[in-house]
TORPA-4810 file (N, C-alpha, C, O; in nm, 3 decimals):
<nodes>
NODE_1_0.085_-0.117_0.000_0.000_0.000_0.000_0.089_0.123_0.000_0.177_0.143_0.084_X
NODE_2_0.060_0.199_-0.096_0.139_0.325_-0.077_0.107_0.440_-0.001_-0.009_0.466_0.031_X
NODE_3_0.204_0.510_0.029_0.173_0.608_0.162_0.054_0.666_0.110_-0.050_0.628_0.166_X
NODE_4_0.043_0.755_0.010_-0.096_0.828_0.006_-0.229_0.767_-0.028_-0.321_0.849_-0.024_X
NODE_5_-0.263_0.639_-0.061_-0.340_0.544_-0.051_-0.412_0.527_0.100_-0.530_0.526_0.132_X
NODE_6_-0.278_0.513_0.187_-0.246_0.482_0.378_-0.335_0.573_0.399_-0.456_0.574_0.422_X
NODE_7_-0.216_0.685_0.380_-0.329_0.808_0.412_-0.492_0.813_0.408_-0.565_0.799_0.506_X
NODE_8_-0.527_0.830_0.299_-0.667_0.850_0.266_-0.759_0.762_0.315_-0.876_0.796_0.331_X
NODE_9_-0.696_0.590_0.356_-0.787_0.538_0.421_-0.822_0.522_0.571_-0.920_0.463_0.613_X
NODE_10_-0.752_0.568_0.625_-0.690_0.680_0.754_-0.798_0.768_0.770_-0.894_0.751_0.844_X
NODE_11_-0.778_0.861_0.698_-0.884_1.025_0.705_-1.020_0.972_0.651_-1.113_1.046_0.685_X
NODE_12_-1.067_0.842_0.559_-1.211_0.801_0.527_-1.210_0.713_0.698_-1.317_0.723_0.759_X
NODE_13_-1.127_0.653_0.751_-1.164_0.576_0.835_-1.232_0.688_0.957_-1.352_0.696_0.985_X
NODE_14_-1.145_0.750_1.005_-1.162_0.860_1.077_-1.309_0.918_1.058_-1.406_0.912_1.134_X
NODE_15_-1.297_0.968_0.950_-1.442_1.054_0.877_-1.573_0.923_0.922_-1.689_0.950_0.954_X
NODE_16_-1.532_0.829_0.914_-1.686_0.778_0.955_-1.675_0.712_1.053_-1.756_0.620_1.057_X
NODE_17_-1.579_0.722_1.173_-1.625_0.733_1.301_-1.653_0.861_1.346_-1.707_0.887_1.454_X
NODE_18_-1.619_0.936_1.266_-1.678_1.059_1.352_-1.810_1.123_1.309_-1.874_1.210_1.368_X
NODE_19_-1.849_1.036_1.144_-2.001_1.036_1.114_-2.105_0.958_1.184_-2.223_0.994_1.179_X
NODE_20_-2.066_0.854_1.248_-2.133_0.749_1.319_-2.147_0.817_1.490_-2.233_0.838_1.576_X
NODE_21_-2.021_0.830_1.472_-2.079_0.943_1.656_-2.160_1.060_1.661_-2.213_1.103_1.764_X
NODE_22_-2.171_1.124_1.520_-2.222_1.274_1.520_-2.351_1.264_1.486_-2.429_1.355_1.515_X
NODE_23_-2.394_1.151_1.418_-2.563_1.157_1.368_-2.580_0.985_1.327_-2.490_0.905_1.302_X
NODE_24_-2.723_0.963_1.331_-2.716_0.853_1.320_-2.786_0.823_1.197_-2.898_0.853_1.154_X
NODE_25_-2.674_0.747_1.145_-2.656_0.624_1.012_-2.678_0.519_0.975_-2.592_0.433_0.996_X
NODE_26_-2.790_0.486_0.913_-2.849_0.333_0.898_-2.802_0.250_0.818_-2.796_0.131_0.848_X
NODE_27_-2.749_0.307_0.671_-2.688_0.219_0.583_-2.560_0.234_0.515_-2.500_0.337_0.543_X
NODE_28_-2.491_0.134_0.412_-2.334_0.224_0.375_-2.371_0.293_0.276_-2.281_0.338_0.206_X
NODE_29_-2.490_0.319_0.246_-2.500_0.415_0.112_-2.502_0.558_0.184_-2.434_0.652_0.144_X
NODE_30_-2.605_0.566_0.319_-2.592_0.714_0.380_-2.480_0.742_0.420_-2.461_0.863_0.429_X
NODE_31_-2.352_0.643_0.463_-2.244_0.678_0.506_-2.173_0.738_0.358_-2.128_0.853_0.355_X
NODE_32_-2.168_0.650_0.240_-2.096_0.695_0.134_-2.111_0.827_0.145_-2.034_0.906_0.199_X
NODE_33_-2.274_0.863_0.060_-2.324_0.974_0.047_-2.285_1.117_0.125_-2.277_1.231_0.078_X
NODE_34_-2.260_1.062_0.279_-2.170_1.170_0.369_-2.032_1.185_0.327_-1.971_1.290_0.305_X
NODE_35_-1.996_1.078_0.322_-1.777_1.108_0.289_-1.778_1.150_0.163_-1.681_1.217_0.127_X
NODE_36_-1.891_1.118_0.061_-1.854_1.211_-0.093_-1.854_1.357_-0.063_-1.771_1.436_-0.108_X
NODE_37_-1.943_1.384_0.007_-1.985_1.578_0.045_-1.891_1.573_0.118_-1.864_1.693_0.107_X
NODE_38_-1.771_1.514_0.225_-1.649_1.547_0.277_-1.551_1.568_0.166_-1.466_1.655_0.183_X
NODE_39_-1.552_1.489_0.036_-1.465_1.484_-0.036_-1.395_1.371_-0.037_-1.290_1.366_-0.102_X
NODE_40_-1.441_1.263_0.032_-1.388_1.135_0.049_-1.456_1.027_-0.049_-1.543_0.968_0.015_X
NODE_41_-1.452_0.999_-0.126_-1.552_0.960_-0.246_-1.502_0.805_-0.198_-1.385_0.787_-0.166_X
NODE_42_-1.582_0.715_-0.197_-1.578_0.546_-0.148_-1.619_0.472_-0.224_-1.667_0.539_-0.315_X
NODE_43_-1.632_0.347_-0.247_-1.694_0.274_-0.279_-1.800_0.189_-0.229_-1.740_0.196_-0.121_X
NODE_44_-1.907_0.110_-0.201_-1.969_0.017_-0.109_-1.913_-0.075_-0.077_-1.881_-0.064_0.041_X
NODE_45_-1.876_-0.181_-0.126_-1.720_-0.243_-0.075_-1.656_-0.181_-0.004_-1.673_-0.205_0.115_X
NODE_46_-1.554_-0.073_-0.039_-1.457_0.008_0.046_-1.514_-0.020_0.164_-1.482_-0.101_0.251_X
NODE_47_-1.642_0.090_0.151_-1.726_0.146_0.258_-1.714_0.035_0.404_-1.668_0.059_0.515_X
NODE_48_-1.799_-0.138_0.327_-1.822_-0.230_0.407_-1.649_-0.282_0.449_-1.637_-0.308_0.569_X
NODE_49_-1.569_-0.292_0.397_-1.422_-0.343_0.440_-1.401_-0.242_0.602_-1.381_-0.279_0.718_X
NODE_50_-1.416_-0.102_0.541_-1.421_-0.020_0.673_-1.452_-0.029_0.765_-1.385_-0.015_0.867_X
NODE_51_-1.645_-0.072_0.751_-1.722_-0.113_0.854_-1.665_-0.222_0.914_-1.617_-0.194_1.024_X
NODE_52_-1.655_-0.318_0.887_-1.549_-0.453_0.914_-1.393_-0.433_0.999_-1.354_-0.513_1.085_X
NODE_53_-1.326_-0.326_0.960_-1.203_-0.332_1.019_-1.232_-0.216_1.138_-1.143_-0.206_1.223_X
NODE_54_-1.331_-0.141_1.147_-1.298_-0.030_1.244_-1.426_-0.098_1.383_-1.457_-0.037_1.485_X
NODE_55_-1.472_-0.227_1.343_-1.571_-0.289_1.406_-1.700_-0.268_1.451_-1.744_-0.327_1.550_X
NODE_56_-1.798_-0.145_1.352_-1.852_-0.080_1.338_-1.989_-0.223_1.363_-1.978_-0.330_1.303_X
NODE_57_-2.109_-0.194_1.460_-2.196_-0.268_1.432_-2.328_-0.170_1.425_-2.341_-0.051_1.456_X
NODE_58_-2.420_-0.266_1.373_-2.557_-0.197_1.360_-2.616_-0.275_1.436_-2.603_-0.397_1.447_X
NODE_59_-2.716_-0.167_1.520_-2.780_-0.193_1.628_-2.962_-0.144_1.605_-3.011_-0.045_1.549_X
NODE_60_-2.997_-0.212_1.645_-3.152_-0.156_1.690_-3.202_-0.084_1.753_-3.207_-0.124_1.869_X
NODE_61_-3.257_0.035_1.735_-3.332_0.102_1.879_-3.471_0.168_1.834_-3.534_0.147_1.730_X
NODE_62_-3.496_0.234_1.917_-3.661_0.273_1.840_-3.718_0.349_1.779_-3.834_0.381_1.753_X
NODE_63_-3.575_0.389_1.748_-3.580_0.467_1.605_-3.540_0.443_1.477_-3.540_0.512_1.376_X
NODE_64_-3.500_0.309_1.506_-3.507_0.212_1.370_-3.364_0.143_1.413_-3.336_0.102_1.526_X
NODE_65_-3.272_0.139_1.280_-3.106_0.063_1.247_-3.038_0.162_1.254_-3.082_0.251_1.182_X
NODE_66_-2.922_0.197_1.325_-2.783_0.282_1.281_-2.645_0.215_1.328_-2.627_0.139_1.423_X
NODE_67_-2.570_0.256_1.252_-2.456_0.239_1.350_-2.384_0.267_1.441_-2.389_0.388_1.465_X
NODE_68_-2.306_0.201_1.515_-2.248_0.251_1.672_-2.119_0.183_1.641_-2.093_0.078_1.582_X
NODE_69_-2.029_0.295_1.710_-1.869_0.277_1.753_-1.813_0.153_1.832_-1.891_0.109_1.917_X
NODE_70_-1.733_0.111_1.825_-1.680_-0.029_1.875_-1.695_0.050_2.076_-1.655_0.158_2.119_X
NODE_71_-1.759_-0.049_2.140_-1.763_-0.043_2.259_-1.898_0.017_2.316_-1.947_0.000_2.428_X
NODE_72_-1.966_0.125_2.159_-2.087_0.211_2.218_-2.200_0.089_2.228_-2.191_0.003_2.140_X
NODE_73_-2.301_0.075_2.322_-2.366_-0.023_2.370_-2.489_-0.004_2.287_-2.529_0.107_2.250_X
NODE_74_-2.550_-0.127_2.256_-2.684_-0.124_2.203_-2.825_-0.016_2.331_-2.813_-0.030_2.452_X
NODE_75_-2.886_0.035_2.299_-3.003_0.100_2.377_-3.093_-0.022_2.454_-3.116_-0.127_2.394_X
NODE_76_-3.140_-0.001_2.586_-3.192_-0.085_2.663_-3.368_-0.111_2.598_-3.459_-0.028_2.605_X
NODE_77_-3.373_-0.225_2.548_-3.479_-0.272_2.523_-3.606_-0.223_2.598_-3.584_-0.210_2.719_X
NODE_78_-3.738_-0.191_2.558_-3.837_-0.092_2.619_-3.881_-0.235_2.676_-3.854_-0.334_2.608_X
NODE_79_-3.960_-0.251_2.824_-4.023_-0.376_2.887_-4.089_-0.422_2.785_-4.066_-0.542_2.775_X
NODE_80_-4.174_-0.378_2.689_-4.299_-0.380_2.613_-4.208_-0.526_2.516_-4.254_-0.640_2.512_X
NODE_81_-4.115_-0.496_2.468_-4.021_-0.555_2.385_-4.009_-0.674_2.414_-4.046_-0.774_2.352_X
NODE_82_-3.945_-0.662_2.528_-3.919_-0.787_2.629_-4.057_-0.917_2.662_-4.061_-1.039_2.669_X
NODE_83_-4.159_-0.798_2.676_-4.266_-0.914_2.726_-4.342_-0.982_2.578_-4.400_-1.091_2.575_X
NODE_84_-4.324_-0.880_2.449_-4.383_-0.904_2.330_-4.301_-1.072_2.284_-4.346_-1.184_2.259_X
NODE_85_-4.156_-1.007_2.292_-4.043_-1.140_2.213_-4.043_-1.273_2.342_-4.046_-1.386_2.293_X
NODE_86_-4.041_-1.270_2.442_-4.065_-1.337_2.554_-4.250_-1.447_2.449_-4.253_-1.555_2.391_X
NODE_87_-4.333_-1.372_2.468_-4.487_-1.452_2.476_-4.464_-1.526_2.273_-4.516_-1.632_2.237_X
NODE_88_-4.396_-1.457_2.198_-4.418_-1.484_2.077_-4.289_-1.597_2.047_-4.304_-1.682_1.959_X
NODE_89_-4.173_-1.590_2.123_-4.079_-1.698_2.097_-4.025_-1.791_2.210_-3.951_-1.888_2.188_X
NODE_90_-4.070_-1.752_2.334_-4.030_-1.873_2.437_-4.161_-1.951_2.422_-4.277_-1.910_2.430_X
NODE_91_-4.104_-2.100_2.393_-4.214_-2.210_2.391_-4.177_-2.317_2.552_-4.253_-2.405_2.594_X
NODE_92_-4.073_-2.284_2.604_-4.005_-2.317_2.736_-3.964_-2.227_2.789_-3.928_-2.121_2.738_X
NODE_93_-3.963_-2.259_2.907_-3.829_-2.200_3.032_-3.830_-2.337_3.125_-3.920_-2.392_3.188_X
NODE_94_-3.737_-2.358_3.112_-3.660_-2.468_3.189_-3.515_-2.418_3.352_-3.409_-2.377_3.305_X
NODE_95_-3.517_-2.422_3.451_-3.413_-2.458_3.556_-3.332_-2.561_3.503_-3.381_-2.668_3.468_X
NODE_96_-3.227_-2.538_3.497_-3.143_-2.631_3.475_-2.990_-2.620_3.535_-2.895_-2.560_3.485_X
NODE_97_-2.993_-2.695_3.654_-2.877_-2.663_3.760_-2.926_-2.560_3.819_-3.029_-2.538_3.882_X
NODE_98_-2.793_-2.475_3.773_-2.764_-2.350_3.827_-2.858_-2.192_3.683_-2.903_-2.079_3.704_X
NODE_99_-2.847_-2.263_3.578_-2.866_-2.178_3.458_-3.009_-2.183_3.400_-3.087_-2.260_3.457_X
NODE_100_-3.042_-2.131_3.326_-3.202_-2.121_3.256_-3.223_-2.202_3.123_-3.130_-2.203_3.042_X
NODE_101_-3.311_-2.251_3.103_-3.251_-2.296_2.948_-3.423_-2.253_2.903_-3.533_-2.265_2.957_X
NODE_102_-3.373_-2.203_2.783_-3.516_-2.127_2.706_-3.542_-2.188_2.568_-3.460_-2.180_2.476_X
NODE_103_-3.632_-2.235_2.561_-3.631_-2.313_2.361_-3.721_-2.236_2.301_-3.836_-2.229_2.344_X
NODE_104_-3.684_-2.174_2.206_-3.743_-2.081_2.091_-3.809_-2.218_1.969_-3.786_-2.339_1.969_X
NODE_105_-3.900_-2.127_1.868_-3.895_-2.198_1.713_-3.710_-2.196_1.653_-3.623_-2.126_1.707_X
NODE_106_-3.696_-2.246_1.589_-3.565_-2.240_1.507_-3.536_-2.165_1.422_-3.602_-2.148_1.319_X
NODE_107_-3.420_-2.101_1.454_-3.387_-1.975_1.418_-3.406_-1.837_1.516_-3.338_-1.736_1.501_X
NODE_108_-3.486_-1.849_1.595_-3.511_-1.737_1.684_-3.438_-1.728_1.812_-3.456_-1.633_1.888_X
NODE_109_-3.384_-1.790_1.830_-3.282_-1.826_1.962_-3.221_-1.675_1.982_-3.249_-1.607_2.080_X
NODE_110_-3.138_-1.634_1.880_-3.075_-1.505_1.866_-3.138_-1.400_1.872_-3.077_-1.294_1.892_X
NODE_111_-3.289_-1.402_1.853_-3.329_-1.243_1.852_-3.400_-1.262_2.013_-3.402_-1.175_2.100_X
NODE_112_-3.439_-1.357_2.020_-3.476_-1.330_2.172_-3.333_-1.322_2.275_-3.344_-1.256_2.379_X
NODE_113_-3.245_-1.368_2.255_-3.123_-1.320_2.378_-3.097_-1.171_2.330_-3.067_-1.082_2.410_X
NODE_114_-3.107_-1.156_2.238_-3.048_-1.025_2.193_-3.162_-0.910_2.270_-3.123_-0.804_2.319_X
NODE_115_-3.267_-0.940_2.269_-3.342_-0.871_2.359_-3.344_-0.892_2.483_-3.385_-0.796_2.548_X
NODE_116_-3.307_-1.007_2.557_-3.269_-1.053_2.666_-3.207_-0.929_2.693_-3.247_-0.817_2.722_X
NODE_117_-3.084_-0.989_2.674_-2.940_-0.880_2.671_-2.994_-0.724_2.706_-3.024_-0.683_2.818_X
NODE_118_-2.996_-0.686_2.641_-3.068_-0.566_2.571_-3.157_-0.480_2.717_-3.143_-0.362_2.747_X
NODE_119_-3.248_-0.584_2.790_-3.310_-0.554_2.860_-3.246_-0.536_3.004_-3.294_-0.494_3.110_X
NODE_120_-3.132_-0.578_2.972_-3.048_-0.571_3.137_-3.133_-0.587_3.239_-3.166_-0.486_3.302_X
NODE_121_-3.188_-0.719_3.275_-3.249_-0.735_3.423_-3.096_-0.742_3.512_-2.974_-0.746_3.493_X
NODE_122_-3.173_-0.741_3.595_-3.049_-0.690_3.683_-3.020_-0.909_3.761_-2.922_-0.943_3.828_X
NODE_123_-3.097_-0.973_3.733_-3.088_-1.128_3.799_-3.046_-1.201_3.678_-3.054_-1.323_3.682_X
NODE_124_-2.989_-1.129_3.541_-2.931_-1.196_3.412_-2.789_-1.102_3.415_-2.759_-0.983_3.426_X
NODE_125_-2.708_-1.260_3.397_-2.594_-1.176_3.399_-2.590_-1.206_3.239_-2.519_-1.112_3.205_X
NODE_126_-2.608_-1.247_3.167_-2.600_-1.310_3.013_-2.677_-1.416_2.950_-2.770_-1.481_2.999_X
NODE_127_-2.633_-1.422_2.850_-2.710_-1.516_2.775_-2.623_-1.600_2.658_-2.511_-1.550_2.642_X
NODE_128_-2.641_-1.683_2.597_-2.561_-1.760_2.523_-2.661_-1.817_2.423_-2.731_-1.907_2.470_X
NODE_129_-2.684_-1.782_2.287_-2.813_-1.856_2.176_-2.729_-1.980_2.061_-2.614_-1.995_2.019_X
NODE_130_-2.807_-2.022_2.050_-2.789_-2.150_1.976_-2.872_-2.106_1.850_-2.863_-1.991_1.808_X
NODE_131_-2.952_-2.199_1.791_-3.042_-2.138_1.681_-3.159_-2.201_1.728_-3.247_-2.190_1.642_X
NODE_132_-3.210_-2.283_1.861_-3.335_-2.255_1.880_-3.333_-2.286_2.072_-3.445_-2.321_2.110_X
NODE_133_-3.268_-2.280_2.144_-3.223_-2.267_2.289_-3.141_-2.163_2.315_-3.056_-2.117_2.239_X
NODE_134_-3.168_-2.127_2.427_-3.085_-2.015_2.468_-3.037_-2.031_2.595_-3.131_-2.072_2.662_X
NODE_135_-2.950_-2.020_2.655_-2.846_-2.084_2.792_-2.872_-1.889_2.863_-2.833_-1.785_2.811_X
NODE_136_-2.954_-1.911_2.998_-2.972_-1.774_3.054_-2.878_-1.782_3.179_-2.931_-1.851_3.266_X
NODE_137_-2.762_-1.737_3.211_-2.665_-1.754_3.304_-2.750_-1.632_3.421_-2.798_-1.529_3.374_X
NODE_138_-2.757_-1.655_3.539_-2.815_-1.539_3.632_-2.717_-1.535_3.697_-2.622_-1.610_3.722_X
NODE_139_-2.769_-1.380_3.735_-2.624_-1.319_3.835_-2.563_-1.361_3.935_-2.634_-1.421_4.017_X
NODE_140_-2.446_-1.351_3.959_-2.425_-1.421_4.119_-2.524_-1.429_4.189_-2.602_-1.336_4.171_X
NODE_141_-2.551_-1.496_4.255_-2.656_-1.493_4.393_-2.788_-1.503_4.335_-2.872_-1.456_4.411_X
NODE_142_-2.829_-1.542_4.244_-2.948_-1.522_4.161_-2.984_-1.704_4.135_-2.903_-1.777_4.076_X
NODE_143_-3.101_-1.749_4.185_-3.142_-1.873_4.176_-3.179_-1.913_3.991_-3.186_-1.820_3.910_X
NODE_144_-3.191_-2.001_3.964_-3.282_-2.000_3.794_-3.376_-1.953_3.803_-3.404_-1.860_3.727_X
NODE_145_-3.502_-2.016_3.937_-3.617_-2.000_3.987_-3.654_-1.852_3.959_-3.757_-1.817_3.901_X
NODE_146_-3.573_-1.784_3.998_-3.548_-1.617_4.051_-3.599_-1.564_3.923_-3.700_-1.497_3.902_X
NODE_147_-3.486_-1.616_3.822_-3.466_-1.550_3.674_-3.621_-1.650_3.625_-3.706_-1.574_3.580_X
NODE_148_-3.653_-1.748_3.626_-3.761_-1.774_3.505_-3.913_-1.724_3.631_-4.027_-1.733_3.588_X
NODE_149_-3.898_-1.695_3.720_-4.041_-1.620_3.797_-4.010_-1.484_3.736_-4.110_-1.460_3.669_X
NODE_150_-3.926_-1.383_3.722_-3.940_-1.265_3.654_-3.960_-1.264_3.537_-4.018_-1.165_3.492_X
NODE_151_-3.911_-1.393_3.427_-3.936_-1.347_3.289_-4.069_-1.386_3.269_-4.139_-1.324_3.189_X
NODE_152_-4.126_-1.511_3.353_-4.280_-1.521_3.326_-4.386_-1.389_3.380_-4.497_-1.363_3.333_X
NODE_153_-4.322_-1.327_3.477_-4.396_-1.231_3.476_-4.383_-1.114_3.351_-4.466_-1.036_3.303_X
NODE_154_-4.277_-1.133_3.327_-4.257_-0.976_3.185_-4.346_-1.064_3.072_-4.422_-0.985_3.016_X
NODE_155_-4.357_-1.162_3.036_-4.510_-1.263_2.955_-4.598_-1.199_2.984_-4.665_-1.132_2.906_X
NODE_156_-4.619_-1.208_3.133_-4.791_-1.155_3.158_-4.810_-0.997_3.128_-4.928_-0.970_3.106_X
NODE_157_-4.743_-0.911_3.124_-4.732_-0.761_3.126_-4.780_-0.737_2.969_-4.725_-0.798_2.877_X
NODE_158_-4.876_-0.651_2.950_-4.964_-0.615_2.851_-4.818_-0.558_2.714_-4.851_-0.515_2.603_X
</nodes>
């Protein structure tokens, strides 16, 4: 790679972390579209290699898709969320040992931890998805019992 090549992907890299912190960006075409009016003209490829190396993810919140900076946290899931993806994809909750075990349809494993997650109860320390179980680890000091009596209650919540 030659130095002024280096360069430029440097000052585009730069330029869209500091587009991603300053306003929020849903796709790589709105990001392009911004670094061309900088003067940084990209490609969609380019664009996505970028997204990829600067570890750029897209997140959900309730104002739709954008992206967030390596470390910036997804937005805390609204209860409503929680009790909706809870009644429409847990077909179980299981105690198991010490941990929770939750069985979704297949394929849904991931969007319900991800809202798990998301919702930060304070008796979940994490979650772990498969593609149709989900492994609910509770916090220190936190029984399974503990964790699947609160999530059946966020079910019952309108």
């Amino acid at each position: 790679m030659t130095r002024s090549v280096g360069a430029s992907k440097v000052r585009r890299q730069q330029a869209i972390l500091e587009l991603v912190a300053a306003g929020r960006l849903s796709s790589q075409e709105e990001i392009r579209a911004r670094l061309e009016r900088l003067g940084l003209p990209a490609t969609q490829s380019t664009i996505s290699r970028d997204i990829e190396e600067l570890g750029l993810a897209r997140v959900h919140d309730r104002e739709g898709v954008r992206y967030v900076r390596p470390g910036e946290t997804a937005p805390t899931a609204p209860a409503g969320l929680l009790s909706h993806a809870l009644r429409e994809f847990a077909l179980a909750i299981v105690p198991a040992n010490q941990l929770l075990v939750i069985r979704t349809p297949a394929g849904a494993a991931s969007a319900l931890a991800e809202v798990l997650d998301r919702a930060e109860l304070p008796d979940v320390a994490g979650t772990i998805a498969g593609d149709n179980t989900i492994l609910v680890v509770p916090s220190d000091g936190v029984s399974p019992r503990t964790v699947e009596r609160t999530l059946r209650a966020a079910m019952e919540e309108a």
